[in-house]
C-alpha positions as CSV (number, residue, x, y, z in Angstrom):
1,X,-44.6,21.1,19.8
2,X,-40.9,20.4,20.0
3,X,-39.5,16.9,18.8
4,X,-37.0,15.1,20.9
5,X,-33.4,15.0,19.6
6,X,-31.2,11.6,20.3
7,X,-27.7,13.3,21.5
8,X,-24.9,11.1,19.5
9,X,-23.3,8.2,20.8
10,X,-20.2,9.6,22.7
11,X,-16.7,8.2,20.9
12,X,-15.7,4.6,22.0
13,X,-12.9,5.6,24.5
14,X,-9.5,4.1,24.2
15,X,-9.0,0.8,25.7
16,X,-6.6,-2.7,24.8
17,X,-9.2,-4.3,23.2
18,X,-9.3,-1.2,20.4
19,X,-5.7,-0.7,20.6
20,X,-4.1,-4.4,20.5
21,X,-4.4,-4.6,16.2
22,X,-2.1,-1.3,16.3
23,X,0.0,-2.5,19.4
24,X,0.5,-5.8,17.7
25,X,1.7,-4.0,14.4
26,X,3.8,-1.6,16.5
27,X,5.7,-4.3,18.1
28,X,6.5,-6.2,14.7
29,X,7.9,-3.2,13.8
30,X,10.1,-3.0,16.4
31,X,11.2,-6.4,16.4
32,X,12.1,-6.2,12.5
33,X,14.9,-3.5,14.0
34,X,16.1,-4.9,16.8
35,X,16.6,-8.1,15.4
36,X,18.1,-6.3,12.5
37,X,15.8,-8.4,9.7
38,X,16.5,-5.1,7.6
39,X,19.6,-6.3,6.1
40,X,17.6,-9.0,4.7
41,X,15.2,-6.5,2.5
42,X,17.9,-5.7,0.7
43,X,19.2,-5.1,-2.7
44,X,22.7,-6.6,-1.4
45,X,21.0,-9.8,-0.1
46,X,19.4,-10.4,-3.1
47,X,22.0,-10.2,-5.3
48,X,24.7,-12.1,-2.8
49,X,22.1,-14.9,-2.8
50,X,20.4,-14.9,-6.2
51,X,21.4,-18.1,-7.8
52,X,20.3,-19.8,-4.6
53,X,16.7,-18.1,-4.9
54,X,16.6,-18.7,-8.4
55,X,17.2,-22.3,-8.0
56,X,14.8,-23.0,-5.4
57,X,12.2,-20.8,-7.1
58,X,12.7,-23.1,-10.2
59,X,12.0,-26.2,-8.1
60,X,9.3,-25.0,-6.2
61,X,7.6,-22.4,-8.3
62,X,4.0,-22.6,-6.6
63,X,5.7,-22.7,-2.9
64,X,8.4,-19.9,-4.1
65,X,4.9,-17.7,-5.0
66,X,2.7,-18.6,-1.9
67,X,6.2,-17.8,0.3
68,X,6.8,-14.5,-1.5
69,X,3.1,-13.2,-1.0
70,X,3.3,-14.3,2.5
71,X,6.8,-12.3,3.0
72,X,5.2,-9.1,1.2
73,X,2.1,-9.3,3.0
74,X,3.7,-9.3,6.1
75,X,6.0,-6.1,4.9
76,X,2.9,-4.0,3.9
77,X,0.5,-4.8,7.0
78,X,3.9,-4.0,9.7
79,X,4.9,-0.8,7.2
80,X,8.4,-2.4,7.2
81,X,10.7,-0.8,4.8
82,X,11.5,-2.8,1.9
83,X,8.6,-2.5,-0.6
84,X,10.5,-1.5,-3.3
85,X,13.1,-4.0,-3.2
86,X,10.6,-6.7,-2.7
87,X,8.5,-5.9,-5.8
88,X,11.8,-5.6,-7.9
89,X,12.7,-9.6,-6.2
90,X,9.4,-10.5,-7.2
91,X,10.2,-9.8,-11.3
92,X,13.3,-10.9,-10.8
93,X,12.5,-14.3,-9.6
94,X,8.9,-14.9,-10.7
95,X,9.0,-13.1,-14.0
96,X,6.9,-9.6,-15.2
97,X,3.5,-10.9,-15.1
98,X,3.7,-13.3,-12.0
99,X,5.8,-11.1,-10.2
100,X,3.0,-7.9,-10.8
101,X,0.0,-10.0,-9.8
102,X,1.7,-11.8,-6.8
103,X,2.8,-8.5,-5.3
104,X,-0.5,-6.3,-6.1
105,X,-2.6,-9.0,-4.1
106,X,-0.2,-9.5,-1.9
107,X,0.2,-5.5,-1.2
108,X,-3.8,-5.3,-1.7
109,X,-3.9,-7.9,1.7
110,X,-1.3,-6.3,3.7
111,X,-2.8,-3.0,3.1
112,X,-5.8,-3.9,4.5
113,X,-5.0,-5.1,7.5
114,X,-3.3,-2.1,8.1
115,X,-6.2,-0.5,6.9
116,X,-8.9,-2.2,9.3
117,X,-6.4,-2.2,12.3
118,X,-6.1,1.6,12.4
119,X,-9.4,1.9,11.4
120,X,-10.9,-0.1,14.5
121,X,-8.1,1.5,17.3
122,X,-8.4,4.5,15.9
123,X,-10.1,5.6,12.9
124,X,-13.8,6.3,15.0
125,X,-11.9,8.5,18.2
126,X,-10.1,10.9,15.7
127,X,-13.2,11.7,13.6
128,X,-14.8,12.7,16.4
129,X,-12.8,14.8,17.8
130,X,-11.7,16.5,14.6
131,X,-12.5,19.9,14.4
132,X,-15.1,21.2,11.5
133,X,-12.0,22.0,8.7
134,X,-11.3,18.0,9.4
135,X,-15.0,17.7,9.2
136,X,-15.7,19.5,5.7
137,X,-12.0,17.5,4.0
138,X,-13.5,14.0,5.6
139,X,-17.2,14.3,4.1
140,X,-15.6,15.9,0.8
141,X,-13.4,13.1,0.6
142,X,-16.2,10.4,1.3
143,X,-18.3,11.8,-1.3
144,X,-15.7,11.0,-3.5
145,X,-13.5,8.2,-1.8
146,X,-13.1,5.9,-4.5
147,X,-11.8,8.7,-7.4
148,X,-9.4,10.1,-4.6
149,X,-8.4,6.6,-3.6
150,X,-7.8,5.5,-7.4
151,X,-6.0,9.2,-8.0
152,X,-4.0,8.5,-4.6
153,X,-2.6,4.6,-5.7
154,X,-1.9,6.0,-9.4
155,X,0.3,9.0,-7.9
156,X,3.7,7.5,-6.3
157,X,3.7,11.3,-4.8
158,X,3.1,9.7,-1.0
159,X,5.2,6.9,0.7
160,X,3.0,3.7,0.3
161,X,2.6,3.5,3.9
162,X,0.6,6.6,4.3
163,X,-1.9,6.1,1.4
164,X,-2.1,2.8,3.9
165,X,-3.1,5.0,7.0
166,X,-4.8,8.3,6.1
167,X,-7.8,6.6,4.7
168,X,-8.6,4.7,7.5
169,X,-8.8,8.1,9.5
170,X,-11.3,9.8,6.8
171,X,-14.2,7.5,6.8
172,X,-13.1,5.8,3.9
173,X,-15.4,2.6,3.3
174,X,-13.6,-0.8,3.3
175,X,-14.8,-1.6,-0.6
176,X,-13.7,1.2,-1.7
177,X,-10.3,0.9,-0.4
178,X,-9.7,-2.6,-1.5
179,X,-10.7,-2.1,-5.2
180,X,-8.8,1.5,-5.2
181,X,-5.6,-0.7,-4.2
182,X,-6.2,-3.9,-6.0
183,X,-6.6,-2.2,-9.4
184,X,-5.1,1.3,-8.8
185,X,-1.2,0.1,-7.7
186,X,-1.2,-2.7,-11.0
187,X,0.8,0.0,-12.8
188,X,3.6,1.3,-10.5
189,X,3.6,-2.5,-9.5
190,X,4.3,-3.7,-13.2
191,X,6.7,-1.3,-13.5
192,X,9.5,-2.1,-10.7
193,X,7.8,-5.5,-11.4
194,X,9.3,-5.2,-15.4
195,X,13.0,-3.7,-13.9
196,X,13.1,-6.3,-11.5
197,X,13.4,-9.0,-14.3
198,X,16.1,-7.4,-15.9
199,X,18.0,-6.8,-12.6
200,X,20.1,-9.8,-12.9
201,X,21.9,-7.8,-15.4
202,X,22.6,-4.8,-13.2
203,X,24.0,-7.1,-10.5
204,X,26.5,-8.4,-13.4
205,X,27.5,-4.8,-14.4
206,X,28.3,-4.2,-10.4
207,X,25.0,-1.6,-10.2
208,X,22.1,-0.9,-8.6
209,X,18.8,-1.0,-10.1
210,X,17.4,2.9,-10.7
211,X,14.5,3.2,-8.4
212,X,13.6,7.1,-10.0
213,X,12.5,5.0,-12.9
214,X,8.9,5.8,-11.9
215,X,9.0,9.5,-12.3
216,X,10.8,9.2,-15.7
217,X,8.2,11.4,-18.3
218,X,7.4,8.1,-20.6
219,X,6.9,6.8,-17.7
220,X,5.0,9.0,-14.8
221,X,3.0,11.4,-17.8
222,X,0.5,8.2,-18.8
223,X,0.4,7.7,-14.3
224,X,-0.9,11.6,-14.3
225,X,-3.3,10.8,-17.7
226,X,-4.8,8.0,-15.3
227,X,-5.0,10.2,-12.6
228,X,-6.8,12.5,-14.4
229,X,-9.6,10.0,-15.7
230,X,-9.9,8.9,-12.2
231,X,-11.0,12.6,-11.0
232,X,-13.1,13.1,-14.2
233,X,-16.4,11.7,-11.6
234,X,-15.1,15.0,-9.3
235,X,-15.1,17.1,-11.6
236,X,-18.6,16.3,-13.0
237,X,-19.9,16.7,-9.6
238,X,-18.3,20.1,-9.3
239,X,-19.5,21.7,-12.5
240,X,-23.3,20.2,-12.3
241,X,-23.6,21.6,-8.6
C-alpha cells in the first residue's frame, strides 16, 4: 500500500509586493549619494561642528539621544556608510555608557529591518533554489544559529553590513538574530563608544581617531576568548554525536 506524498509548496515567485522593503532600502541608498549626505557622516563634520553639538546636546539631552538613535537607525537598516564614525559621535557627545546603549539598540533596530526586509523579498526564493552544499551549510548553521550569530557579532572579521544580510538568507530565526545582535555587538560598541569620548582631544592635537583600535591584542584577544565560549554549545554537539 503506498502513502501519498504532498509535493512542496513551489517558492513564492518574485513580485513588488516581495520586493518593495528591498527597493525602498535600495533607493535610500541611492539618494544618501546623490544628494551627497556622506560628507555629513563624517569625522571632518563632527569635529568642524562639535561645540555646536555639544551645546545642543547639553540642552536637550533626552531629544539629542532619541535624535541620535533615530540617525543610527536609519544608517544600519539603509547600510549607509558611516557606522563607525557614528558610534565614536555617540561617546563623544553622550558619554561611554549612554553613547554604548544608545547605539547597540539603535544598531539592534536598524539591523533588523534589514534583516526582515531581505528576509521577506528574498530570504525564501534563494533557499530554494540553493543547491544541496547551500543546503547542508544552511541546516548546519540553523542547528546552531544563535552560537554562530553570537561568534559572528563578537568577531569585527566581516563588514557590519553583511553579518546584517547573510543571516536572513540562511534560515536564521528572527529571535535569534535579535538577541545575537543586542548582546553580541555591546563590546565592539563600548569600545569605539570609550574612544569616541576622548576624541575631543584628538581633534585638538589636529588627528584622527585610530579606528584599528579594535584589532589591538588587549583588545581583540578577550573578543576571540568570547568567541570561543560562544561556540563551546558547537563543540558539545560535535563530540557527543
Amino acid at each position: 500500500m503506498t502513502q501519498d506524498i504532498e509535493p512542496s509548496p513551489a517558492p513564492a515567485a518574485l513580485s513588488l509586493k516581495r520586493l518593495w522593503p528591498l527597493a525602498l532600502l535600495a533607493a535610500g541608498l541611492t539618494a544618501f549619494f546623490v544628494f551627497d549626505l556622506d560628507s555629513y557622516l563624517s569625522f571632518d563634520t563632527l569635529r568642524d561642528n562639535r561645540s555646536l553639538l555639544l551645546r545642543w546636546t547639553a540642552d536637550n539631552r533626552l531629544l539629542a539621544v532619541l535624535a541620535y538613535m533615530g540617525i543610527y537607525t536609519t544608517v544600519v537598516a539603509f547600510s549607509l556608510p558611516g557606522g563607525t564614525v557614528m558610534t565614536l559621535a555617540g561617546g563623544f557627545l553622550l558619554g561611554t555608557v549612554t553613547g554604548t546603549a544608545a547605539t547597540v539598540v539603535a544598531a539592534t533596530v536598524g539591523a533588523t529591518i534589514l534583516f526582515v526586509a531581505a528576509k521577506t523579498a528574498l530570504g525564501d526564493l534563494l533557499r530554494a533554489k540553493a543547491g544541496p552544499a547551500i543546503r547542508k551549510m544552511e541546516a548546519g548553521f540553523r542547528e546552531n544559529e544563535l552560537s554562530y550569530m553570537f561568534a559572528l557579532r563578537l568577531l569585527p572579521l566581516f563588514p557590519f553590513f553583511v553579518v546584517n544580510l547573510a543571516p536572513a538568507f540562511l534560515g536564521v530565526s528572527l529571535r535569534s538574530y535579535v538577541i545575537a545582535t543586542l548582546f553580541g555587538i555591546i563590546p565592539g560598541t563600548f569600545v569605539y563608544a570609550s574612544l569616541g569620548s576622548g576624541v575631543g582631544a584628538v581633534f585638538d592635537e589636529g588627528g584622527t581617531p585610530d579606528l584599528g583600535i579594535i584589532f589591538r591584542l588587549e583588545i581583540l584577544l578577550p573578543l576571540l576568548g568570547l568567541a570561543a565560549l560562544a561556540m563551546i554549545p558547537v563543540v558539545y554537539k560535535r563530540i557527543k554525536s
